[in-house]
VMD Tcl script that builds the backbone (N, CA, C; Angstrom):
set m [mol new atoms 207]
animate dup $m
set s [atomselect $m all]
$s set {name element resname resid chain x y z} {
  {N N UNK 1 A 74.551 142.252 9.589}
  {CA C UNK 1 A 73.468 141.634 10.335}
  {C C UNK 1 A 74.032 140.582 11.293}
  {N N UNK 2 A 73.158 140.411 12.171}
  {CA C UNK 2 A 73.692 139.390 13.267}
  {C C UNK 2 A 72.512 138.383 13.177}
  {N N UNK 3 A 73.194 136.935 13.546}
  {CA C UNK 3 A 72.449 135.843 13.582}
  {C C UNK 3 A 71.967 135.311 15.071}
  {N N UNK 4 A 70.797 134.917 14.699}
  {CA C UNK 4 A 70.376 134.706 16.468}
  {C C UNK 4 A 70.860 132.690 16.192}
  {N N UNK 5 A 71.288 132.689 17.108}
  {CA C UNK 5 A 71.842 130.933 17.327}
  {C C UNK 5 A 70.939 130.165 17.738}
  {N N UNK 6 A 69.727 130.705 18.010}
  {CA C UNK 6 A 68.443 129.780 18.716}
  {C C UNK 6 A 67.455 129.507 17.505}
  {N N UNK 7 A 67.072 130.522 16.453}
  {CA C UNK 7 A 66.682 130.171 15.346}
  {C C UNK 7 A 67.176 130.954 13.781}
  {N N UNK 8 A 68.414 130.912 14.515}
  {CA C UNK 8 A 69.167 131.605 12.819}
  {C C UNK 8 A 68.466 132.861 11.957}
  {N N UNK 9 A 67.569 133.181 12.436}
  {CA C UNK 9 A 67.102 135.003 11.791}
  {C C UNK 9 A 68.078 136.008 11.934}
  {N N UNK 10 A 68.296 136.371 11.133}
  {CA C UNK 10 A 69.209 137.463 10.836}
  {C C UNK 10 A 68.686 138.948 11.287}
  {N N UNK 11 A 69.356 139.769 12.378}
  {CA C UNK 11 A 68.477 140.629 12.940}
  {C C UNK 11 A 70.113 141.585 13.042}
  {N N UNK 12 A 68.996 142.888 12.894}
  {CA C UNK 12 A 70.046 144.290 13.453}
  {C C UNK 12 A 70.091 144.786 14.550}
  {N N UNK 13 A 68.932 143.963 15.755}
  {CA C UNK 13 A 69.113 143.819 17.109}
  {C C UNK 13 A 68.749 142.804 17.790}
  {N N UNK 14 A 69.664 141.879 18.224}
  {CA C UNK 14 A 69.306 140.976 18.754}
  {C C UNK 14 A 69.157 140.840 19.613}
  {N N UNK 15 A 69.373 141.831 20.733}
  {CA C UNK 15 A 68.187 142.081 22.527}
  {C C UNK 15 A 67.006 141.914 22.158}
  {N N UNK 16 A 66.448 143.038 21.013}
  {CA C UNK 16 A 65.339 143.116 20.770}
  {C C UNK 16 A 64.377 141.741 20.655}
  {N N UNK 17 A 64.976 141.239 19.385}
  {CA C UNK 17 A 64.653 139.855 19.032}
  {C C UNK 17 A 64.388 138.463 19.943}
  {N N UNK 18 A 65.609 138.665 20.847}
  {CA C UNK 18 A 65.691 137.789 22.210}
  {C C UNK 18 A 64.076 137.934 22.833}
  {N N UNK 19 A 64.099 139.332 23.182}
  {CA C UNK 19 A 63.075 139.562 24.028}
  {C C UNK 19 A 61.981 139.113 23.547}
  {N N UNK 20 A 61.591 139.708 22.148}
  {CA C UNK 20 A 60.116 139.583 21.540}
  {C C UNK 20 A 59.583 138.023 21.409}
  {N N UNK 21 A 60.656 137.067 20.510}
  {CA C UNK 21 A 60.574 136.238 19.942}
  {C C UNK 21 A 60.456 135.042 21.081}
  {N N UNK 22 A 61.726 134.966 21.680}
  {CA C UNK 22 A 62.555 133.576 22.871}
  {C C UNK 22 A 61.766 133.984 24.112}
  {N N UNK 23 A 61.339 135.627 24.279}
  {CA C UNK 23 A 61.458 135.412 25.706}
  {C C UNK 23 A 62.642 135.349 26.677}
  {N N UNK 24 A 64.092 136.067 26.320}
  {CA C UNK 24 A 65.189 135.439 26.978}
  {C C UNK 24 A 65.445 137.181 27.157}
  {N N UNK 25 A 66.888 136.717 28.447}
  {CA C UNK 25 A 67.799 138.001 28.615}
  {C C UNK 25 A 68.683 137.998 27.963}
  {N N UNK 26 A 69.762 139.172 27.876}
  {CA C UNK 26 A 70.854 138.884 27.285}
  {C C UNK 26 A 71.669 137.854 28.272}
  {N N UNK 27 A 71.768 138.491 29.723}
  {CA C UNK 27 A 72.377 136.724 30.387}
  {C C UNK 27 A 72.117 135.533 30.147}
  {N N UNK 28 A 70.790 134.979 29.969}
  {CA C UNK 28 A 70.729 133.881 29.385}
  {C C UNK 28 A 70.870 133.333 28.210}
  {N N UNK 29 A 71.309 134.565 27.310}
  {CA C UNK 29 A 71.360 134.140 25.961}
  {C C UNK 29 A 73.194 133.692 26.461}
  {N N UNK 30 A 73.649 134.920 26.807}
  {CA C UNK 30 A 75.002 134.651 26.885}
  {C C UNK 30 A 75.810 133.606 28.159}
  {N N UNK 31 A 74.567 133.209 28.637}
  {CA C UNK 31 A 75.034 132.276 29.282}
  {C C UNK 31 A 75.496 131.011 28.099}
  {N N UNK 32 A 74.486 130.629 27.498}
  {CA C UNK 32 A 74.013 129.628 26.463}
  {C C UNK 32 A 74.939 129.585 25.558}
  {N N UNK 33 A 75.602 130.753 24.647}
  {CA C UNK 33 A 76.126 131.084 23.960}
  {C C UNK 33 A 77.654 131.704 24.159}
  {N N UNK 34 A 77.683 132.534 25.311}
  {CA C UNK 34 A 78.905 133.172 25.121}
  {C C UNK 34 A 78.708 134.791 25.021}
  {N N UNK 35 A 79.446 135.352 25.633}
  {CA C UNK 35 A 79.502 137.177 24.664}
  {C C UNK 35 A 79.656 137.304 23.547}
  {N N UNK 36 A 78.715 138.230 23.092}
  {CA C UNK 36 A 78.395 138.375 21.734}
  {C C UNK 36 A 77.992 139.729 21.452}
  {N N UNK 37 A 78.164 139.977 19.994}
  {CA C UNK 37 A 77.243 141.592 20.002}
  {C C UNK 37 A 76.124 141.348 20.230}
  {N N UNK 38 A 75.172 142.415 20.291}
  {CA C UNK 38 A 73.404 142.483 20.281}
  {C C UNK 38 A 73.207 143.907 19.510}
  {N N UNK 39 A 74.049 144.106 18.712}
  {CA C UNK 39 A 74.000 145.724 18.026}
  {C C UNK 39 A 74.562 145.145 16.230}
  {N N UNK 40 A 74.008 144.869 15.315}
  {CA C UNK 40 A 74.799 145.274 14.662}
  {C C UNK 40 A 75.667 145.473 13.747}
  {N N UNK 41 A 76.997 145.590 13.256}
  {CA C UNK 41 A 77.678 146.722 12.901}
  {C C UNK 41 A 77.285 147.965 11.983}
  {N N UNK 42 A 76.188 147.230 11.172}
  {CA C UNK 42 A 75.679 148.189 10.006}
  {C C UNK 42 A 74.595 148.844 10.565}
  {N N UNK 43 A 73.948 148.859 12.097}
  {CA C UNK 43 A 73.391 149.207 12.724}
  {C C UNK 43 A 74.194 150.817 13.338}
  {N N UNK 44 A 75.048 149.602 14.101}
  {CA C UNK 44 A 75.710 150.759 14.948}
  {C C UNK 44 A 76.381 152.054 14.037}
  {N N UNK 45 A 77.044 151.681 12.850}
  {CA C UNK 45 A 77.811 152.668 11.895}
  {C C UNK 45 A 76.685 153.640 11.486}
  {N N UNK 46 A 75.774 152.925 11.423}
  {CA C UNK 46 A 74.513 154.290 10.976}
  {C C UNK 46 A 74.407 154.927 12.266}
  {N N UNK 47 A 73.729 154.719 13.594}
  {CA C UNK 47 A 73.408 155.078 15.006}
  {C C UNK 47 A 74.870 156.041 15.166}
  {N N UNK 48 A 76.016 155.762 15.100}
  {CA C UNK 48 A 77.164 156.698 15.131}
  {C C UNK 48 A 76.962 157.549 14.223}
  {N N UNK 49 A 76.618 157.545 12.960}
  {CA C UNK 49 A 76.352 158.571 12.002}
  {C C UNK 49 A 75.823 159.570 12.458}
  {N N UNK 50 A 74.128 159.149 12.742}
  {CA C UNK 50 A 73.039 159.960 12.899}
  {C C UNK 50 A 73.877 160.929 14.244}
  {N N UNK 51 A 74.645 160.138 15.318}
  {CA C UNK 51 A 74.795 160.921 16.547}
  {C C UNK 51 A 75.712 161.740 16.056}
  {N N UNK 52 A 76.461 161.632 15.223}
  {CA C UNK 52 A 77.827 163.035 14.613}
  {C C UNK 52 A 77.073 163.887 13.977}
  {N N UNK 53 A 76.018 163.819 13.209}
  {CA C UNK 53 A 75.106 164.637 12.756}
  {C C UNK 53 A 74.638 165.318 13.732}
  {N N UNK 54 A 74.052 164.850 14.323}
  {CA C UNK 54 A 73.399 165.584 15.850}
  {C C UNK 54 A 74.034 166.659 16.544}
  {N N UNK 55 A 75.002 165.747 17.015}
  {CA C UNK 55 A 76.414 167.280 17.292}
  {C C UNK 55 A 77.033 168.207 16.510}
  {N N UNK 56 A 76.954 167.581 15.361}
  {CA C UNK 56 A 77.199 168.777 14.479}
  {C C UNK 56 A 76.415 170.040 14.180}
  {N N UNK 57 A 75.120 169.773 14.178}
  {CA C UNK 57 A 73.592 170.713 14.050}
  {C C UNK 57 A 74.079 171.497 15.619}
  {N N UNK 58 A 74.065 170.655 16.605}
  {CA C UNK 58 A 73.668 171.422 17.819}
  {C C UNK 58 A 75.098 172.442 18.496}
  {N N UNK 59 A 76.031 171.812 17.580}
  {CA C UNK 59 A 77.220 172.926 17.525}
  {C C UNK 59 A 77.291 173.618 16.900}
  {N N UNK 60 A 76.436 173.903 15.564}
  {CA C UNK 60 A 76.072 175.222 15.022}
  {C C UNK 60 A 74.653 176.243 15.318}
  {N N UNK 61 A 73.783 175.134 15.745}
  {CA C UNK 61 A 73.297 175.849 17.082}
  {C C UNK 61 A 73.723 176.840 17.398}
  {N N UNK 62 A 74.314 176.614 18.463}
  {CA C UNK 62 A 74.995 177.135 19.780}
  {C C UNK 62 A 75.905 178.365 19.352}
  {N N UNK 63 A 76.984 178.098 17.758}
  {CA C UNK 63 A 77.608 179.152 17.286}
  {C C UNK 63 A 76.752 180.480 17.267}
  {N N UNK 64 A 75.985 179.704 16.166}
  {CA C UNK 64 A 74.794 180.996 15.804}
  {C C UNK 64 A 74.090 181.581 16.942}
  {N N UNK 65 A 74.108 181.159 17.897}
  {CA C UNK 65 A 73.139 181.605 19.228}
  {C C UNK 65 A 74.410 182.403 19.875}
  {N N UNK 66 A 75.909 182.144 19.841}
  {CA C UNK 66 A 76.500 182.816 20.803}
  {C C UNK 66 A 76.798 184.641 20.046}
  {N N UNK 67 A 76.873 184.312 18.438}
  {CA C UNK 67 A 77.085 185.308 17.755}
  {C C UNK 67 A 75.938 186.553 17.837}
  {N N UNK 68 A 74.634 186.001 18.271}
  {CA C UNK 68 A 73.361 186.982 18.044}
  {C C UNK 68 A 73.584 188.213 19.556}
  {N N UNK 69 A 74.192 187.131 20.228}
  {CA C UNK 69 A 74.165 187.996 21.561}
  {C C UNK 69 A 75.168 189.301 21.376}
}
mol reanalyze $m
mol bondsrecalc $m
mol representation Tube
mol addrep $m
């Protein structure tokens, strides 16, 4: 989880949070703050998951579709 520095909530997206909550951009956050993630990691490791899954389905897809022909 990531911590927002404006009121310390612990969030798995903190664009999101910026936006809803502060009202802010990520430039102004990172003006304020610095570069930072806004993703994450236990976020992103799942979001990479789900997308290798994805390609994996749609590359057997595609097997099975080239074999019928």
């Amino acid at each position: 989880m990531l911590e927002c520095k404006i009121c310390g909530k612990k969030v798995s997206r903190l664009l999101s949070h910026l936006k809803k909550t502060h009202k802010m951009s990520k430039a102004d956050y990172e003006k304020l703050f610095g570069s930072t993630d806004f993703v994450s990691p236990e976020l992103r490791l799942s979001l990479t998951a789900a997308a290798y899954r994805h390609i994996k389905q749609v590359e057997l897809n595609l097997s099975k579709s080239s074999k019928r022909r």
